[in-house]
C-alpha positions in Angstrom: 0.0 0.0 0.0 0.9 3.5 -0.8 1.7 5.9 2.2 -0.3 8.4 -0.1 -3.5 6.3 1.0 -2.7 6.0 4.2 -2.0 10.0 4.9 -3.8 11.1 2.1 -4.7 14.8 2.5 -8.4 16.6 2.7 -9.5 17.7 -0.5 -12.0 20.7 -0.5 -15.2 20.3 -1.6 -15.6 23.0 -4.1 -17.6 21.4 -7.0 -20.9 23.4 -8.3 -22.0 20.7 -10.1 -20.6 17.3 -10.4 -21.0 16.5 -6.7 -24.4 17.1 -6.4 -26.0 13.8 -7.8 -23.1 11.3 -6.1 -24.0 13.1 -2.5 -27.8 13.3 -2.9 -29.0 11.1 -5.1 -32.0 9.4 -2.5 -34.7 11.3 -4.0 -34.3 12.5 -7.6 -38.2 12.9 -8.2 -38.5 15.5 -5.9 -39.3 19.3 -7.8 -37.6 21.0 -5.5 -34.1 19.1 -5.8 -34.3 18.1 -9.5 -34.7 21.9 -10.6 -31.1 22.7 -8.5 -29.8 19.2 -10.0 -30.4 19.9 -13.2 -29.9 23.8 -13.5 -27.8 25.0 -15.8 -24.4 27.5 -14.4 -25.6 30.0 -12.2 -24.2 32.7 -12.4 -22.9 36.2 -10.2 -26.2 37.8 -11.1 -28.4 34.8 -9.4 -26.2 34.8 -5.8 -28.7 37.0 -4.5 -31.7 34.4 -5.1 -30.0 31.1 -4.4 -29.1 32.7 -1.1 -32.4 33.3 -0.7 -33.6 29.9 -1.4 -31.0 28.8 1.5 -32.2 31.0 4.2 -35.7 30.3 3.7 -34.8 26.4 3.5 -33.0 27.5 7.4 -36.5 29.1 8.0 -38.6 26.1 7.4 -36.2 23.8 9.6 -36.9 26.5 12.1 -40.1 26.3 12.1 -41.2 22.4 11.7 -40.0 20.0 13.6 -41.0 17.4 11.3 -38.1 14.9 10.5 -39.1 14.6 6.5 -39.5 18.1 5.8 -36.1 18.9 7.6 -34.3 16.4 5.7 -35.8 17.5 2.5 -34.7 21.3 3.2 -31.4 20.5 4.9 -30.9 18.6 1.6 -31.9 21.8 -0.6 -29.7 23.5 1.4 -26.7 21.3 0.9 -26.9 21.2 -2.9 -26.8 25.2 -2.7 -24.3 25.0 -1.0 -22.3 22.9 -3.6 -23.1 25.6 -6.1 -20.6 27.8 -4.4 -17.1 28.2 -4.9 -16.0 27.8 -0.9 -13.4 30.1 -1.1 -15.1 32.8 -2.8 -19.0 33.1 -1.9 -19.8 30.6 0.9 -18.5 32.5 3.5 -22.0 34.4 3.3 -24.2 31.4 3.9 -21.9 30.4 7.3 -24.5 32.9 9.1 -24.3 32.1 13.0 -27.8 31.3 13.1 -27.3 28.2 10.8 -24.6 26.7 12.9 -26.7 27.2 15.9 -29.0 25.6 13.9 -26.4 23.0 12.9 -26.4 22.1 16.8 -30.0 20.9 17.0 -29.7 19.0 14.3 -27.0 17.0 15.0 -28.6 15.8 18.5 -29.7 12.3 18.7 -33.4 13.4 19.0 -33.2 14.7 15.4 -33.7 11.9 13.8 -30.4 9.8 11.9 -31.7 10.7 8.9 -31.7 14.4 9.9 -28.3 14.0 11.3 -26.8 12.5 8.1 -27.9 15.4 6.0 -27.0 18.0 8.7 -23.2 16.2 8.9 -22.9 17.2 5.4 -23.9 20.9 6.1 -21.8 21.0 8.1 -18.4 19.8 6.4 -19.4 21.8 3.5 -19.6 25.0 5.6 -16.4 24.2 7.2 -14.5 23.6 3.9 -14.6 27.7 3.6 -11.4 28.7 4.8 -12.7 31.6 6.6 -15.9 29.8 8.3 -13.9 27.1 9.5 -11.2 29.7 10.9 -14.5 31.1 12.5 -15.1 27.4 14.0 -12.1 26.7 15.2 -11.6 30.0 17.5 -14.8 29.4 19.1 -12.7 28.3 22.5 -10.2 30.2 24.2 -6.3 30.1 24.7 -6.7 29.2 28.2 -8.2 25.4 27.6 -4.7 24.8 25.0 -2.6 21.7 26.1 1.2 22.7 26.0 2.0 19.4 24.6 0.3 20.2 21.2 2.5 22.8 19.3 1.0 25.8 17.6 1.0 26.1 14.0 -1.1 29.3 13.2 -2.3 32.3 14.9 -6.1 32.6 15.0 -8.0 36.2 15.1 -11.2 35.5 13.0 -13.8 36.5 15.1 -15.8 33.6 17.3 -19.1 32.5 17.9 -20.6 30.7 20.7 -21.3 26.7 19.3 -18.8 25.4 18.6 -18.7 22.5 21.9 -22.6 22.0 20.9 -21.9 21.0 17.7 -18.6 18.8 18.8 -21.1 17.6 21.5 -23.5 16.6 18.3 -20.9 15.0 16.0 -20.3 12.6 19.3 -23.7 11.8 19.1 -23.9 10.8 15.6 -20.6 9.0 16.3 -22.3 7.1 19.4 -25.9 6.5 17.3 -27.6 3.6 17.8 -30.3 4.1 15.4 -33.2 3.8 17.0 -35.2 2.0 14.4 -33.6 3.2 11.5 -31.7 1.6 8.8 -28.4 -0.2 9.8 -27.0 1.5 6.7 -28.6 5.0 7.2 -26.8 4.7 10.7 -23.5 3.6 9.1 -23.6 6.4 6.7 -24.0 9.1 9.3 -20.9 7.2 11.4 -18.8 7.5 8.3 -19.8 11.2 7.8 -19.4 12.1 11.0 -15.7 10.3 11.0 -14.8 12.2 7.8 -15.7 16.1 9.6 -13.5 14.7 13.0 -10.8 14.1 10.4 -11.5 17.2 8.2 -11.2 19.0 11.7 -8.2 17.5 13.1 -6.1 18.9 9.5 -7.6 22.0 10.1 -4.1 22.4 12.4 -3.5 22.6 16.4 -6.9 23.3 17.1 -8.5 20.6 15.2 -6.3 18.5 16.9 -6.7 19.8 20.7 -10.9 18.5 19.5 -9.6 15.4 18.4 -7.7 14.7 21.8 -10.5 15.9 23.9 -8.1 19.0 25.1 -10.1 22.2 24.4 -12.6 23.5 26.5 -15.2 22.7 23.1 -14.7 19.5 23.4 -13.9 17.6 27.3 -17.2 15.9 26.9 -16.4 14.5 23.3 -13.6 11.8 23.2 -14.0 11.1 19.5 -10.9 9.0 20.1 -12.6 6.8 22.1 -15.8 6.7 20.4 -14.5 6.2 17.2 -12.8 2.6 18.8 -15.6 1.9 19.7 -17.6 2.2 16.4 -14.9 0.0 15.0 -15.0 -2.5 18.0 -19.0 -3.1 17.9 -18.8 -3.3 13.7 -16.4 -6.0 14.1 -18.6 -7.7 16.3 -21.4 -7.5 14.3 -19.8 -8.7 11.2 -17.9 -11.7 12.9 -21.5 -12.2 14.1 -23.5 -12.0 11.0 -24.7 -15.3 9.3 -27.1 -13.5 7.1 -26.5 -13.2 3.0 -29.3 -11.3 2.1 -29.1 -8.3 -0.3 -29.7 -6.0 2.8 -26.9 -7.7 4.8 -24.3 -7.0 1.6 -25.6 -3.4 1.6 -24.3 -3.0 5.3 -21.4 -4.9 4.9 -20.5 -2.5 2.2 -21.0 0.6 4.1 -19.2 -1.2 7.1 -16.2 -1.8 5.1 -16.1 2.0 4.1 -16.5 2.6 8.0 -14.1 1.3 9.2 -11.9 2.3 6.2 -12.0 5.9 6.8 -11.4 5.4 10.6 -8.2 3.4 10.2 -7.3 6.5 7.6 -7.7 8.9 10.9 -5.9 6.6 12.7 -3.2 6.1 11.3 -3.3 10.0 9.8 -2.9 11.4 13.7 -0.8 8.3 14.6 2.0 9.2 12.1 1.6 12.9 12.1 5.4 14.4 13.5 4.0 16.9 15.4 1.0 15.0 17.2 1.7 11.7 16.9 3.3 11.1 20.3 -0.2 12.7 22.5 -2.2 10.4 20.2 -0.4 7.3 21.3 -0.2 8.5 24.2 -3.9 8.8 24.8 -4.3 5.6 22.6 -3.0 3.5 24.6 -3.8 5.0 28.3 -4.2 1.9 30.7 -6.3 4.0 32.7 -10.4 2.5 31.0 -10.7 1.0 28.0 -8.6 3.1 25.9 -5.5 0.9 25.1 -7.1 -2.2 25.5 -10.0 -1.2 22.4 -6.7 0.1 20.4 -4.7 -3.0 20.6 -7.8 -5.3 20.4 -8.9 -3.4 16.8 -5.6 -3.3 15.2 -5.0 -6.7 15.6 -8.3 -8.0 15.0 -8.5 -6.0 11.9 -5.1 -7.0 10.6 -6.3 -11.0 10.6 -7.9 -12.0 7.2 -11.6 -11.4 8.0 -13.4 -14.5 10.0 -16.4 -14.5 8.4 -16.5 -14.9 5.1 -19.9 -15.1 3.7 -20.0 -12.0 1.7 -17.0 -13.4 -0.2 -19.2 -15.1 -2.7 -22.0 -12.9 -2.6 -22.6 -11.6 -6.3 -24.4 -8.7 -5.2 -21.3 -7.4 -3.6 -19.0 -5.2 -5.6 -15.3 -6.1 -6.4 -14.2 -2.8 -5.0 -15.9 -3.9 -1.5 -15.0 -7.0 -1.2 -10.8 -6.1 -2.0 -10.7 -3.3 0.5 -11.9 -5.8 3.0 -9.3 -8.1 2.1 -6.4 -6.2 1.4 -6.9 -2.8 1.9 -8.5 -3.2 5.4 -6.0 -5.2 6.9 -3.0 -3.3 4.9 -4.5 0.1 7.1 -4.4 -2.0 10.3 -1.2 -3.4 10.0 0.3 -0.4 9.8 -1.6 1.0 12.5 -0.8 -2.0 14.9 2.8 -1.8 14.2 2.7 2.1 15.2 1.3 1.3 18.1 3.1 -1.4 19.3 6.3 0.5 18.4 5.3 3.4 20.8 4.8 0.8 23.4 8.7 -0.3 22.9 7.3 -3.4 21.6 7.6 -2.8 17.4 7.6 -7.0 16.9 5.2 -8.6 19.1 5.0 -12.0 19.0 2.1 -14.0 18.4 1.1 -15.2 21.4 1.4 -11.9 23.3 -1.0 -10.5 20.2 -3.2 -13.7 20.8 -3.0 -13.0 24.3 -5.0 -9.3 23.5 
């Protein structure tokens, strides 16, 4: 495996038009979302009423409480979003109201379906330079750990959410469902990983987030919650006897799961200026935290146990070679970073085993 996939950098999402059927493409019979999918350029002259659109698509979200129609505008919302160039005009739809907003509709009582769409608000706002500048100054100086250098000064003015909305990504982390779709759920875990790693590139601050460091974020160890995503995933799948075409669907989104979470780890893991408080943290004695790491990395590095989805038509070839190869490639590299931090870079089989 290429290091390039294992470190590969945060690409900005800055597409007005391409994007748009890949990242919504649940309900293309809608009126509302077909006219934006299918409009032609818009151009300088139109800002003015697409922005317009947006706010009143934050007005109705404000104003029901209905989990459909607040899917269906956060959705509208997103694709106008996508018709912005991020460095250049969505700095005006960052508004504070809409990431006060953002907060609500990240909480558990939501909805997952609400969350999912509200996760992608979200990452598209903060791929503005200066609204994710905005984001990250939230918190002050004082909550800083020493042990994380500084990389950038920060003056963009702050508003008051980000911890609520840090607080709301560890719910969709933590989600359970509650009667909704296994792969719906999956989705918004995957999401939600992607914006904690989107976050932790943004520089020291992200990372302070990431560690659990900054006043924002002491109630969200996303750290910890992501091992634990990965821990009850592996369960399941070891777990599953089912073959159905449902069953393939969540083993697919599983595998791209657990993909991007072995990406972060391994990203923060490696990184020269943070990897050493990761690891650290990683693998604490003091709970569950070392035990989940070691436990994951060498469970994930084992060719997988259960194999039923190998022959399963219905699966794609792309799925079923990351699980094989790319999967354990990620973990491998992972385990042997850890284990190396712990003075012990060749462990031997039985002490593995013995994890």
């Amino acid at each position: 495996m290429q290091q390039c996939t294992v470190l590969r950098d945060n690409v900005i999402v800055n597409e007005k038009h391409s994007e748009v059927r890949h990242l919504f493409p649940d309900n293309p019979h809608h009126p509302v979302l077909s006219s934006l999918i299918n409009a032609k350029k818009v151009g300088d002259s139109s800002s003015f009423k697409w922005f317009s659109y947006y706010q009143t698509m934050h007005q109705i979200i404000m104003t029901h409480s209905e989990e459909v129609i607040r899917v269906e505008a956060v959705s509208i919302m997103n694709i106008l979003l996508l018709r912005t160039d991020a460095y250049k005009e969505r700095k005006m739809y960052g508004e504070v109201p809409v990431f006060e907003t953002i907060s609500q509709l990240l909480r558990k009582e939501a909805g997952v379906a609400v969350q999912k769409q509200t996760v992608d608000l979200l990452y598209l706002l903060l791929n503005c330079p200066s609204l994710m500048l905005m984001f990250c100054s939230s918190c002050k100086e004082e909550g800083t750990s020493s042990d994380i250098p500084t990389t950038s000064t920060e003056t963009a003015p702050a508003f008051k959410g980000t911890g609520a909305i840090l607080e709301g990504l560890a719910d969709c982390l933590a989600s359970r469902g509650n009667g909704a779709p296994k792969t719906l759920v999956l989705k918004l875990q995957r999401n939600a990983i992607i914006v904690v790693a989107f976050l932790a590139s943004s520089g020291r601050r992200g990372f302070e987030f990431l560690l659990g460091r900054d006043p924002c974020s002491r109630r969200s160890n996303f750290l910890f919650l992501i091992l634990q995503v990965l821990a009850s995933e592996i369960d399941v799948e070891e777990a599953s006897s089912s073959s159905s075409s449902k069953a393939c669907d969540d083993f697919r989104e599983r595998t791209l799961v657990i993909r991007e979470a072995l990406i972060l780890l391994n990203r923060v893991a490696s990184n020269p200026q943070y990897s050493t408080p990761v690891l650290r943290l990683l693998t604490n004695r003091r709970g569950d935290m070392a035990c989940l790491t070691i436990d994951i990395a060498t469970r994930l590095s084992r060719k997988p146990l259960n194999c039923l989805w190998h022959h399963q038509k219905s699966l794609d070839t792309i799925s079923k070679q990351m699980r094989e190869s790319e999967i354990p490639d990620l973990a491998r590299i992972f385990k042997r970073r850890v284990f190396s931090f712990l003075g012990d870079p060749l462990p031997s089989a039985s002490a593995s085993a013995s994890h």
